[in-house]
PDB file of the backbone (N, CA, C, O) and the ligand in Angstrom, with CONECT records:
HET     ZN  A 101       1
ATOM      1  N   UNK A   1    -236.943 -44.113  88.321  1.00  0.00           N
ATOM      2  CA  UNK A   1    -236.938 -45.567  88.107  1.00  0.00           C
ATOM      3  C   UNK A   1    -238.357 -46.133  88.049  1.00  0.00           C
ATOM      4  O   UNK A   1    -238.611 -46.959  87.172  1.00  0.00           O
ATOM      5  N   UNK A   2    -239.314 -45.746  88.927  1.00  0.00           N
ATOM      6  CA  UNK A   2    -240.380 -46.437  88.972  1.00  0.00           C
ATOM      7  C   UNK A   2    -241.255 -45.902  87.941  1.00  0.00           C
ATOM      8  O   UNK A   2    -241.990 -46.588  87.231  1.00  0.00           O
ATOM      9  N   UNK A   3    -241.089 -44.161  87.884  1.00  0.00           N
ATOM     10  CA  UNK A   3    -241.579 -43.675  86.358  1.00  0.00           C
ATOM     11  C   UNK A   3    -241.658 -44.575  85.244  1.00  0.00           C
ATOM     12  O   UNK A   3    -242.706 -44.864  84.666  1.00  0.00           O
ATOM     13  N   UNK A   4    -240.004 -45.200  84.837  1.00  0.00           N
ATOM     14  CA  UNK A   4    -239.781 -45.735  83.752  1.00  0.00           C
ATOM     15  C   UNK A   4    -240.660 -47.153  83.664  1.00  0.00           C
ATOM     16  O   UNK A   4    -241.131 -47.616  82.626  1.00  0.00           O
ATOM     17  N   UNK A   5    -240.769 -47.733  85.000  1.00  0.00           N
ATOM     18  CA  UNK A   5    -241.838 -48.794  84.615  1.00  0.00           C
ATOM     19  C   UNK A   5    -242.633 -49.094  84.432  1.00  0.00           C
ATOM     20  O   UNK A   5    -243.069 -50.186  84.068  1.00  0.00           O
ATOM     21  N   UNK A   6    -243.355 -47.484  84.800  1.00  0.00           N
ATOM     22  CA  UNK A   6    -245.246 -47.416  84.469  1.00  0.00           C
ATOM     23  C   UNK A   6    -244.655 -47.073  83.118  1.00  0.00           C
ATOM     24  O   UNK A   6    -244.834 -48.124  82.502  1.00  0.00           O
ATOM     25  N   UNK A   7    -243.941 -46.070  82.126  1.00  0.00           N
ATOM     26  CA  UNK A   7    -244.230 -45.996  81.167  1.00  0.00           C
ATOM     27  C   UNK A   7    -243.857 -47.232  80.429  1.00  0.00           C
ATOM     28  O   UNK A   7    -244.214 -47.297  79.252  1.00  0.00           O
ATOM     29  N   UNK A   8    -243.034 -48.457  81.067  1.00  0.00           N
ATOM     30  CA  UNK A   8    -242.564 -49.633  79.907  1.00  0.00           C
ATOM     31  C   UNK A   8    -244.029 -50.417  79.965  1.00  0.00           C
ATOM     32  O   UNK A   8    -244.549 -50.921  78.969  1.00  0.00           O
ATOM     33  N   UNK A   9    -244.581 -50.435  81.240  1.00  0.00           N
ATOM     34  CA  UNK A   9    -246.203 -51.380  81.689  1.00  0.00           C
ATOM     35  C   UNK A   9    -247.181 -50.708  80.322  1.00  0.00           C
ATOM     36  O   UNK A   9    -247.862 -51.413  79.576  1.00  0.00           O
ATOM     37  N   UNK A  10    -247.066 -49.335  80.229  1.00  0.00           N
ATOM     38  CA  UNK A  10    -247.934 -48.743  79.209  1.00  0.00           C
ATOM     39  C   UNK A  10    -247.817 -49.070  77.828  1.00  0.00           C
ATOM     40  O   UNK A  10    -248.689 -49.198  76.968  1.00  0.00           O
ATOM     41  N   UNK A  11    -246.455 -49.191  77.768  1.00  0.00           N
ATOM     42  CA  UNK A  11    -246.092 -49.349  76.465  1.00  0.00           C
ATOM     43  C   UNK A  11    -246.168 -50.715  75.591  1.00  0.00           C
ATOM     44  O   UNK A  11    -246.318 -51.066  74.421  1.00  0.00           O
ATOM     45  N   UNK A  12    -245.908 -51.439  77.288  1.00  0.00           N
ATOM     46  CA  UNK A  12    -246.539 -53.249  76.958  1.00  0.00           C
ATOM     47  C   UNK A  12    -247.529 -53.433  76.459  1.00  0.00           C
ATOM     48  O   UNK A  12    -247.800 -54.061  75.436  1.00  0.00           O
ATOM     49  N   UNK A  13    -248.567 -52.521  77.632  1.00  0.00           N
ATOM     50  CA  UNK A  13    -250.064 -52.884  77.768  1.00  0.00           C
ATOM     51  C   UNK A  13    -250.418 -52.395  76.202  1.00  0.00           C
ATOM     52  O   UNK A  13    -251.264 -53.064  75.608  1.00  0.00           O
ATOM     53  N   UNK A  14    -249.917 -51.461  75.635  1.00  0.00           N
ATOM     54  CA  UNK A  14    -250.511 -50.800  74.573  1.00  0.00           C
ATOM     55  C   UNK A  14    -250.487 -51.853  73.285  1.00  0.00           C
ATOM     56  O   UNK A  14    -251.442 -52.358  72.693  1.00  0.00           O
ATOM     57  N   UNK A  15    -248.968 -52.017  73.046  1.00  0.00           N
ATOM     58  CA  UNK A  15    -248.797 -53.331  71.798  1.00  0.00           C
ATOM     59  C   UNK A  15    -249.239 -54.156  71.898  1.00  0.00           C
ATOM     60  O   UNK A  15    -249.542 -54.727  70.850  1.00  0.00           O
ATOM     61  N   UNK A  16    -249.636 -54.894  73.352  1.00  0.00           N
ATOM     62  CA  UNK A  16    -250.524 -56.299  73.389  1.00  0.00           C
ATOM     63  C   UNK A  16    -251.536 -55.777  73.281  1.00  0.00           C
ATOM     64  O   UNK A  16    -251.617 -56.358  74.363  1.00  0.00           O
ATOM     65  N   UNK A  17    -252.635 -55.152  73.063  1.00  0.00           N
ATOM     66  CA  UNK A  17    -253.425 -54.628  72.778  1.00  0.00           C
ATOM     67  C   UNK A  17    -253.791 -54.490  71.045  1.00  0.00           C
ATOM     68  O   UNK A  17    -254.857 -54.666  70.454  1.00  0.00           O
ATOM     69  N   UNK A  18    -252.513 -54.128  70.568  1.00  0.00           N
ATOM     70  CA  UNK A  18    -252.312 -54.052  69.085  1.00  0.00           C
ATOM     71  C   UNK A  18    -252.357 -55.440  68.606  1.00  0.00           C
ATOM     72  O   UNK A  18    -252.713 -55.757  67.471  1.00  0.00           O
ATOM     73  N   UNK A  19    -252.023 -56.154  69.414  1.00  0.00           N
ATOM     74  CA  UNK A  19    -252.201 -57.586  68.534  1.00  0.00           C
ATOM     75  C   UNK A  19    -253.267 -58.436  68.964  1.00  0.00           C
ATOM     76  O   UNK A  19    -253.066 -59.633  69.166  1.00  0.00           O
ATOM     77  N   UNK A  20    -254.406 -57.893  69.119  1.00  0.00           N
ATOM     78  CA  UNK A  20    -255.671 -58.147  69.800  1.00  0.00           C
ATOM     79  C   UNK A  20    -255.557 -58.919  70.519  1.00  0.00           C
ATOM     80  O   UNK A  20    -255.928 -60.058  70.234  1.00  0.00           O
ATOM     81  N   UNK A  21    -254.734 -58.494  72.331  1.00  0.00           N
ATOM     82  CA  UNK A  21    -254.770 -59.364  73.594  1.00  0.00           C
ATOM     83  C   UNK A  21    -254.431 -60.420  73.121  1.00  0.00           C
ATOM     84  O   UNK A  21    -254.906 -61.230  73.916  1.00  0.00           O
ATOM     85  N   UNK A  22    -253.802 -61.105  72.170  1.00  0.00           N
ATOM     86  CA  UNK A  22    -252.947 -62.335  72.026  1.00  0.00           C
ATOM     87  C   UNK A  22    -251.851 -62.647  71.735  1.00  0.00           C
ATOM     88  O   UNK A  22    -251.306 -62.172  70.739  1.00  0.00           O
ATOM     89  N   UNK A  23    -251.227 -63.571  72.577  1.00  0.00           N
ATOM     90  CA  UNK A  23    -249.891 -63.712  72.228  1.00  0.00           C
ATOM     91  C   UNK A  23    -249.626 -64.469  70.853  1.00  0.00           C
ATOM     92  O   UNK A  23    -249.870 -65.674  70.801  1.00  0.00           O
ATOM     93  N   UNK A  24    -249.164 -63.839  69.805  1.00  0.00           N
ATOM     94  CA  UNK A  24    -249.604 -64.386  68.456  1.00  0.00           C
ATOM     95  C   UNK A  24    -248.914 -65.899  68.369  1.00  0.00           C
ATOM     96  O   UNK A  24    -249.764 -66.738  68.072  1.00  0.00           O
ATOM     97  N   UNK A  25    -247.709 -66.401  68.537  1.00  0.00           N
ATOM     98  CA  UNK A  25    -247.447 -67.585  68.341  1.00  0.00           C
ATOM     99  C   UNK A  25    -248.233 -68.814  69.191  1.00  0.00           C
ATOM    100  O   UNK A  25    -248.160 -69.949  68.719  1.00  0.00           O
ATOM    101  N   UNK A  26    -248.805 -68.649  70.142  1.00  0.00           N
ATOM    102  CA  UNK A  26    -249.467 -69.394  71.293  1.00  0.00           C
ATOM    103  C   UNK A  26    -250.992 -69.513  70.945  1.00  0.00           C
ATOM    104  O   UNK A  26    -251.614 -70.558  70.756  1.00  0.00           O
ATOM    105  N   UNK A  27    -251.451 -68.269  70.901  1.00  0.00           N
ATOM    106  CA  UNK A  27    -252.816 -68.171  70.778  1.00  0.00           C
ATOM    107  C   UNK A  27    -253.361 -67.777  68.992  1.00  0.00           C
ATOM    108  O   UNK A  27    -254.375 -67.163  68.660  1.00  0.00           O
ATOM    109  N   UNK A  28    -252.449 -68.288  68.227  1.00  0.00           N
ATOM    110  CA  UNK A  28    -252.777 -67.994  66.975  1.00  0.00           C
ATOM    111  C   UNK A  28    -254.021 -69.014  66.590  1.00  0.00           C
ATOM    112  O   UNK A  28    -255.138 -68.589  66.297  1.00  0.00           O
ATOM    113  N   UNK A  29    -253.747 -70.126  66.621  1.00  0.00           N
ATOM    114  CA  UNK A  29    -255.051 -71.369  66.179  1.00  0.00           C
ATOM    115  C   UNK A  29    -256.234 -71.023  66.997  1.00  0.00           C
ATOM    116  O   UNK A  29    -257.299 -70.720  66.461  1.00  0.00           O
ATOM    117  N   UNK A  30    -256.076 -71.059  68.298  1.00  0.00           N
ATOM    118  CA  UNK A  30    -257.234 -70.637  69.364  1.00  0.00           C
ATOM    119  C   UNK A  30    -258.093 -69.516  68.782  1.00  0.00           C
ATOM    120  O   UNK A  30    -259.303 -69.699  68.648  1.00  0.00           O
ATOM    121  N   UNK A  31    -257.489 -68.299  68.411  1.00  0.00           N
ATOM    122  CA  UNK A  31    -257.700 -66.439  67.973  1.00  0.00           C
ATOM    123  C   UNK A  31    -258.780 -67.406  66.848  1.00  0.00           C
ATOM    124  O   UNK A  31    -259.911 -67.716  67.224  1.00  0.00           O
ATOM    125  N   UNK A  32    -258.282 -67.789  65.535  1.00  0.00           N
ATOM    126  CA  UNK A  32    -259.009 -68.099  64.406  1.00  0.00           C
ATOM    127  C   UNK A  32    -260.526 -68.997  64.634  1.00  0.00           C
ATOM    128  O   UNK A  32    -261.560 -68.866  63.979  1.00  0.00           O
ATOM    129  N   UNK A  33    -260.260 -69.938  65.790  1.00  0.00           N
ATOM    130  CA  UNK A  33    -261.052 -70.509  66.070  1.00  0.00           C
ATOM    131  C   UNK A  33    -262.678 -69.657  66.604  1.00  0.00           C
ATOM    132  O   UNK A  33    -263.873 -69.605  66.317  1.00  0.00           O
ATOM    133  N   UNK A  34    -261.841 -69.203  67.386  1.00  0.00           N
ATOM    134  CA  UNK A  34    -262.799 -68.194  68.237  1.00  0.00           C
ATOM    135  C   UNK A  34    -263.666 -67.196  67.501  1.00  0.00           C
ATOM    136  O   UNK A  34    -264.824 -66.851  67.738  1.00  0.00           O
ATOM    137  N   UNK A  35    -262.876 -66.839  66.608  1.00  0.00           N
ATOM    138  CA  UNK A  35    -263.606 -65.581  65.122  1.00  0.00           C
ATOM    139  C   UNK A  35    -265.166 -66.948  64.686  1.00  0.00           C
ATOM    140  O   UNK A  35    -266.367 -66.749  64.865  1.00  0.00           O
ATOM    141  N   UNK A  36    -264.597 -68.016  64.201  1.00  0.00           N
ATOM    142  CA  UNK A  36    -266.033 -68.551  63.964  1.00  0.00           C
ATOM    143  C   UNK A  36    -266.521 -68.804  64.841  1.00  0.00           C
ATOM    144  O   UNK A  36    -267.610 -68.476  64.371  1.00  0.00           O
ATOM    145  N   UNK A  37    -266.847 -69.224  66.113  1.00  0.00           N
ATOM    146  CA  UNK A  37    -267.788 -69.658  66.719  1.00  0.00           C
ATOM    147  C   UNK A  37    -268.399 -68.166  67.095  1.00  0.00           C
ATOM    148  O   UNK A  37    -269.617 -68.342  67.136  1.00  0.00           O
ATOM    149  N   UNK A  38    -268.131 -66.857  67.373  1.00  0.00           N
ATOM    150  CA  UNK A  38    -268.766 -65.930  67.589  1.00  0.00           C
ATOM    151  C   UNK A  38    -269.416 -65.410  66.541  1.00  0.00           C
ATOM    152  O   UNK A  38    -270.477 -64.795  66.657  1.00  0.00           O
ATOM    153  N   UNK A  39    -268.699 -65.666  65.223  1.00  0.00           N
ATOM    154  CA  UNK A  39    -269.487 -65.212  63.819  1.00  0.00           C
ATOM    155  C   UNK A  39    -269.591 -64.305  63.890  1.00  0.00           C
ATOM    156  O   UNK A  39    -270.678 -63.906  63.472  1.00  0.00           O
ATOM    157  N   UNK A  40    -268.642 -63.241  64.436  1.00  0.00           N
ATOM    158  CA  UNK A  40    -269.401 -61.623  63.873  1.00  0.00           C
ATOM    159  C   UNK A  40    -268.694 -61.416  63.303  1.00  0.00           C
ATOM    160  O   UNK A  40    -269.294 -60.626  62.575  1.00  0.00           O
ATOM    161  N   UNK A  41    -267.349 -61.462  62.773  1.00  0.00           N
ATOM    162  CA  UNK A  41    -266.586 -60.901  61.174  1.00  0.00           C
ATOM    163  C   UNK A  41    -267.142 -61.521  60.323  1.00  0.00           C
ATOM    164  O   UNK A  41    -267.762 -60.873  59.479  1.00  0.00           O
ATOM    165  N   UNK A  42    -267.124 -62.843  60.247  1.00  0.00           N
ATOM    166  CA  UNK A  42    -267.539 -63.850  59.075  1.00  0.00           C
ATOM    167  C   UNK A  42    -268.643 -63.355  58.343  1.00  0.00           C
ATOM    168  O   UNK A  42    -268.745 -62.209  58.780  1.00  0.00           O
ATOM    169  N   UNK A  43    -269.529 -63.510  57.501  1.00  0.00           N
ATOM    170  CA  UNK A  43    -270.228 -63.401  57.172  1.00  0.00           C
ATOM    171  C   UNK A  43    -270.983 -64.942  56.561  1.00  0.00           C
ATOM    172  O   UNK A  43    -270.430 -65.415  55.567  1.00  0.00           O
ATOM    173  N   UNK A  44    -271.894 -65.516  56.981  1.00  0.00           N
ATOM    174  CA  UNK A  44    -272.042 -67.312  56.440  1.00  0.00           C
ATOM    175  C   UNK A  44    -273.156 -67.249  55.245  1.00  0.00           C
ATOM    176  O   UNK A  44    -273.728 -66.255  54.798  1.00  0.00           O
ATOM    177  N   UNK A  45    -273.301 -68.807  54.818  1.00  0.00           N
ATOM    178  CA  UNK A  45    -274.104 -68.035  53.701  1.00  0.00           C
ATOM    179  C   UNK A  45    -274.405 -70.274  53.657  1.00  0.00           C
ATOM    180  O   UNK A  45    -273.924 -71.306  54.125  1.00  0.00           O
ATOM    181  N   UNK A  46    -275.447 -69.813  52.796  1.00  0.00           N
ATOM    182  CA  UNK A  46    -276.146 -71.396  52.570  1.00  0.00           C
ATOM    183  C   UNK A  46    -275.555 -72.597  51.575  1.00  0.00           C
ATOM    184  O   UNK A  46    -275.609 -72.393  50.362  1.00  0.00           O
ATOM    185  N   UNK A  47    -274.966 -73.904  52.092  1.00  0.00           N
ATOM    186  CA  UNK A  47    -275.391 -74.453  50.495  1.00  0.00           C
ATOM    187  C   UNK A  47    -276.321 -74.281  49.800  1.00  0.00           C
ATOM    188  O   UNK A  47    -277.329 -74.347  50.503  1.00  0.00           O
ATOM    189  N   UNK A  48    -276.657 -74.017  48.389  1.00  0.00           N
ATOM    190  CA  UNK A  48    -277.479 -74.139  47.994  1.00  0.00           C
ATOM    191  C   UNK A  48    -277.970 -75.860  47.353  1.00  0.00           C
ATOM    192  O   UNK A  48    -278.996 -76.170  46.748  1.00  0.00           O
ATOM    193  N   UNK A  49    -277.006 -76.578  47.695  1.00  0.00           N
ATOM    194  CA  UNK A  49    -277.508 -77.998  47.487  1.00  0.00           C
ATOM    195  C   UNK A  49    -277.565 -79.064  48.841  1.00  0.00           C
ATOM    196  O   UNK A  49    -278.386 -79.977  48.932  1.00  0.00           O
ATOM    197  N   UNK A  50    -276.842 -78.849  49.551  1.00  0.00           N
ATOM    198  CA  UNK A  50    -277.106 -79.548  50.831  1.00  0.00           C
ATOM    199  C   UNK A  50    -277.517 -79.161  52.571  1.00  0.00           C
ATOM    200  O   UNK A  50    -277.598 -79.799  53.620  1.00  0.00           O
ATOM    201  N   UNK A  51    -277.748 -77.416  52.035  1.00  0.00           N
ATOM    202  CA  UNK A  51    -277.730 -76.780  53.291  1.00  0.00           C
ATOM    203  C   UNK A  51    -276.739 -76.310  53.930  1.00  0.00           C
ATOM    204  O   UNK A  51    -276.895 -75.289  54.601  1.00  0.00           O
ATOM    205  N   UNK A  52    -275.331 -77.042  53.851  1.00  0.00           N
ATOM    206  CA  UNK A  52    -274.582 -76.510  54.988  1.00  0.00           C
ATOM    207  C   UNK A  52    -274.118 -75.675  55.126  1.00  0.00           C
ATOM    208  O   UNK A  52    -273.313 -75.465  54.219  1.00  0.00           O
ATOM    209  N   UNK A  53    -274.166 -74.492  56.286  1.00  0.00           N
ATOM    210  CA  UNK A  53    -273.719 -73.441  56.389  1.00  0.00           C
ATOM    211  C   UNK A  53    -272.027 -73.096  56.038  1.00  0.00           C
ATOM    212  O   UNK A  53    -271.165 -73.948  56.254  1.00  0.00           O
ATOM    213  N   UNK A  54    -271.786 -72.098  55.622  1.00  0.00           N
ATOM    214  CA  UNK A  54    -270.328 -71.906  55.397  1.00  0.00           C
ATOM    215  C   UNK A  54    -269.340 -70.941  55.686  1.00  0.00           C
ATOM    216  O   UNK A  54    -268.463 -71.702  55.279  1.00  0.00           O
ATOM    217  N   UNK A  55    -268.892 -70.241  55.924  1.00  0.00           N
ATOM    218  CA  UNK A  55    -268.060 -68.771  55.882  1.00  0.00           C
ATOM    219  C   UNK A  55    -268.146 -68.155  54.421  1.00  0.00           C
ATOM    220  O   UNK A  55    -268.643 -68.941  53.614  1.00  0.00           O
ATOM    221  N   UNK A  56    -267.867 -67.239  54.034  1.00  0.00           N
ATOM    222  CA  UNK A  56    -267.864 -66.858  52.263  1.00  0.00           C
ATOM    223  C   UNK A  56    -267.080 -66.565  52.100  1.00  0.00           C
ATOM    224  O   UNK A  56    -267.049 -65.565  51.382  1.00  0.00           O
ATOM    225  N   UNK A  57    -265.592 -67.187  52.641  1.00  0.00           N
ATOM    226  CA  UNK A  57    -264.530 -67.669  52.552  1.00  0.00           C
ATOM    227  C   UNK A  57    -264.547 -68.822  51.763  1.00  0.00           C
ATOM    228  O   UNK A  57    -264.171 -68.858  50.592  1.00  0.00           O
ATOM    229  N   UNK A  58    -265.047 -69.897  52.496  1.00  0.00           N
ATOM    230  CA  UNK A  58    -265.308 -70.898  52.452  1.00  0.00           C
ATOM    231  C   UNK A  58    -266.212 -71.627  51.128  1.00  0.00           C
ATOM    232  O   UNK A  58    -266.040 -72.765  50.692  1.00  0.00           O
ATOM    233  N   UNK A  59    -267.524 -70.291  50.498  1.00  0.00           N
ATOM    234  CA  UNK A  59    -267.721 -70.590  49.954  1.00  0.00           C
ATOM    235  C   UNK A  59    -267.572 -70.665  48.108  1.00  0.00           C
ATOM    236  O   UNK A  59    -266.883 -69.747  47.663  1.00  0.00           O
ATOM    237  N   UNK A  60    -268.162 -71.680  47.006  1.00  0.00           N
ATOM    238  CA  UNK A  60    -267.868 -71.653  46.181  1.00  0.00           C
ATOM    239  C   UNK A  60    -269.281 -71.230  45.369  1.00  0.00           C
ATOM    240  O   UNK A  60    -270.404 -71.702  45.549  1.00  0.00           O
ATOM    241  N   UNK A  61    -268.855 -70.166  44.400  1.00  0.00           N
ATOM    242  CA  UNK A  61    -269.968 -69.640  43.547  1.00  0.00           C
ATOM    243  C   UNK A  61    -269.900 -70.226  42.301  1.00  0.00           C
ATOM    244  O   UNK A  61    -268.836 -70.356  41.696  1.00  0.00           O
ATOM    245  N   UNK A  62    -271.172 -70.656  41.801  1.00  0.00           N
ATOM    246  CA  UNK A  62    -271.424 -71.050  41.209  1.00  0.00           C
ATOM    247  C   UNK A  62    -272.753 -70.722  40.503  1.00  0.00           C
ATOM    248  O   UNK A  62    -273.793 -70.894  41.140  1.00  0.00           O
ATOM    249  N   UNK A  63    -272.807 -70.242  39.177  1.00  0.00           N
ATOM    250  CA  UNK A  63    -274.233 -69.675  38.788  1.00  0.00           C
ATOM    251  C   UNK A  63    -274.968 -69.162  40.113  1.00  0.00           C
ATOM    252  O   UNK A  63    -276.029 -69.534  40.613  1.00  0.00           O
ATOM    253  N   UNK A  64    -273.798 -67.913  40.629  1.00  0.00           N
ATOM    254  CA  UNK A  64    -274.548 -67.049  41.740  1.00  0.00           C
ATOM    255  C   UNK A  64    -275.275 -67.988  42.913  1.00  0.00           C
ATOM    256  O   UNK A  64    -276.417 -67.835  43.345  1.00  0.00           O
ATOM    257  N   UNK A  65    -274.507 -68.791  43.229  1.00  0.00           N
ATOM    258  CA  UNK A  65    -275.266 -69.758  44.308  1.00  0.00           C
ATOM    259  C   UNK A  65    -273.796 -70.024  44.976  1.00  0.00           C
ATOM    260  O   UNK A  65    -272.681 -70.044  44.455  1.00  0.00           O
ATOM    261  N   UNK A  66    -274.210 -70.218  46.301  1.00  0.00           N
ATOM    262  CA  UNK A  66    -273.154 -70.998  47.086  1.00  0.00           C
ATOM    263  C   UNK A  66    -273.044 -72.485  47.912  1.00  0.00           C
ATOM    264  O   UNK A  66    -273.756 -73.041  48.748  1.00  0.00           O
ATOM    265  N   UNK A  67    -271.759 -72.829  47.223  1.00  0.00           N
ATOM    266  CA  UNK A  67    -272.058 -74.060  47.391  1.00  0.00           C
ATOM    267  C   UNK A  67    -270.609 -74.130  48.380  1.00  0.00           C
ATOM    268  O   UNK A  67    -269.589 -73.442  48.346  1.00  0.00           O
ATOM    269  N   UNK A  68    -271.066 -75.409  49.359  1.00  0.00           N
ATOM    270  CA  UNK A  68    -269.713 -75.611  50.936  1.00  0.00           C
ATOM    271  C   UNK A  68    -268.611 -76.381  49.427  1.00  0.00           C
ATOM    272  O   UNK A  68    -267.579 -75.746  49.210  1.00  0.00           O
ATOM    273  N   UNK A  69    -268.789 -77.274  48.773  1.00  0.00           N
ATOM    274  CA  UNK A  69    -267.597 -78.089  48.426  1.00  0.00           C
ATOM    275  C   UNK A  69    -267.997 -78.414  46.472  1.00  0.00           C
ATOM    276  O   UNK A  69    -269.010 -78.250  45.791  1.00  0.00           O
ATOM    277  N   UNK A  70    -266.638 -78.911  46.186  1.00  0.00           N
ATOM    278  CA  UNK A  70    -267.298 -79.179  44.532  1.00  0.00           C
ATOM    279  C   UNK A  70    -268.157 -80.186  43.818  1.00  0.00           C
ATOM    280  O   UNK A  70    -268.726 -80.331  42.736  1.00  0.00           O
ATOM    281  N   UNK A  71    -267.914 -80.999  45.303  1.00  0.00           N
ATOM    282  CA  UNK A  71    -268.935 -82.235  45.406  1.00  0.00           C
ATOM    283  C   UNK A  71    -270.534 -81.599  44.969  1.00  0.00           C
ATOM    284  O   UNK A  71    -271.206 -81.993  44.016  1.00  0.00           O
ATOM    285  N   UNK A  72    -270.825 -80.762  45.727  1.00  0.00           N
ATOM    286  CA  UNK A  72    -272.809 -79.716  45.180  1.00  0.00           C
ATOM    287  C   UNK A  72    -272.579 -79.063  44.921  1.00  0.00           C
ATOM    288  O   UNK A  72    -273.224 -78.079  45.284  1.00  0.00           O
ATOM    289  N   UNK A  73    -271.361 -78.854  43.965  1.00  0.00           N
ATOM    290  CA  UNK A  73    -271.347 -77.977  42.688  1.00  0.00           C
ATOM    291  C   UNK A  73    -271.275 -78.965  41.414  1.00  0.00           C
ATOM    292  O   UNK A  73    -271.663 -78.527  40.331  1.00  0.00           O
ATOM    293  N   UNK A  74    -270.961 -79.820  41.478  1.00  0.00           N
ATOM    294  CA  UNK A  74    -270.979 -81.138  40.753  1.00  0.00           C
ATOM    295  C   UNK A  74    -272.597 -81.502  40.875  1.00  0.00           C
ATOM    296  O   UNK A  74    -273.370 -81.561  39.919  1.00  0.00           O
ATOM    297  N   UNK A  75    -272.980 -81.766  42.480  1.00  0.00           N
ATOM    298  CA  UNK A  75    -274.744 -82.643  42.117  1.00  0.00           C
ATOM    299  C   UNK A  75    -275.640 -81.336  41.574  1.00  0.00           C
ATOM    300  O   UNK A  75    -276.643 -81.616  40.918  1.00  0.00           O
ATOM    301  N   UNK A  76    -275.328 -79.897  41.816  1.00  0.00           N
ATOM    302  CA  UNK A  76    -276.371 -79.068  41.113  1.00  0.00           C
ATOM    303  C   UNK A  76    -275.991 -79.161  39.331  1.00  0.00           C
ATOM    304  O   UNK A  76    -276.838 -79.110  38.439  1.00  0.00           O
ATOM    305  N   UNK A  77    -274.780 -79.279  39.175  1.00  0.00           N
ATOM    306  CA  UNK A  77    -275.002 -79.321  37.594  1.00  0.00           C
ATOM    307  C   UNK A  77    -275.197 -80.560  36.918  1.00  0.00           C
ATOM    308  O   UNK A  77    -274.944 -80.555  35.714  1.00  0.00           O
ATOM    309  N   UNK A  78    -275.607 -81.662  37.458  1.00  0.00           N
ATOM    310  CA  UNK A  78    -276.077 -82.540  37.159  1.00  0.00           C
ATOM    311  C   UNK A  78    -277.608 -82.658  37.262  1.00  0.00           C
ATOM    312  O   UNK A  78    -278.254 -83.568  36.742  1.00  0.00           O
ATOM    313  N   UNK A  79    -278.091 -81.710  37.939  1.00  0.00           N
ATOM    314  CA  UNK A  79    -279.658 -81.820  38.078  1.00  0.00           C
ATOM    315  C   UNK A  79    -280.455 -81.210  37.046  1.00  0.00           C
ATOM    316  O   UNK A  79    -281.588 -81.504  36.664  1.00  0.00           O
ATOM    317  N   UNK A  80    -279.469 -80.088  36.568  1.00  0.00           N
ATOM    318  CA  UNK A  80    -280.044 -79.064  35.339  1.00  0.00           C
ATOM    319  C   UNK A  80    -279.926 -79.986  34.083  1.00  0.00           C
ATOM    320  O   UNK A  80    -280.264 -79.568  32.975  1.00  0.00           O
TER     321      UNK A  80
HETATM  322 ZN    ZN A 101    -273.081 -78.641  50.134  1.00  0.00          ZN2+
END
């Protein structure tokens, strides 16, 4: 009996583990949040018209430049 509960504790411990220590419906918004403020998957990258930093998710290419929104993708092709 008590066998069976270290191996069910193991078997817990193991799948919560698989879903990286989070309980996915609870801690789903929190999990995403947390990925950017530590920035180590992300990879960020520059406006090239207003500076602001972005995810490269986030960002939009444009004549090989990245721009946060279409708003400075709009003011760079107006400058050329
Ligand atoms: Zn911008």
């Amino acid at each position: 009996m008590i066998l069976k509960l270290i191996i069910f504790a193991v078997i817990a411990g193991f799948i919560y583990r698989l879903m990286g220590g989070n309980i996915p419906f609870i801690d789903k918004a929190k999990s995403k949040k947390s990925e950017h403020e530590f920035g180590e998957i992300e990879a960020t990258s520059e406006c090239a018209s207003c500076g602001t930093y972005m995810t490269e998710d986030d960002a939009l290419i444009y004549h090989k430049k990245s721009y946060c929104s279409t708003e400075c993708v709009e003011k760079a092709k107006r400058l050329k």
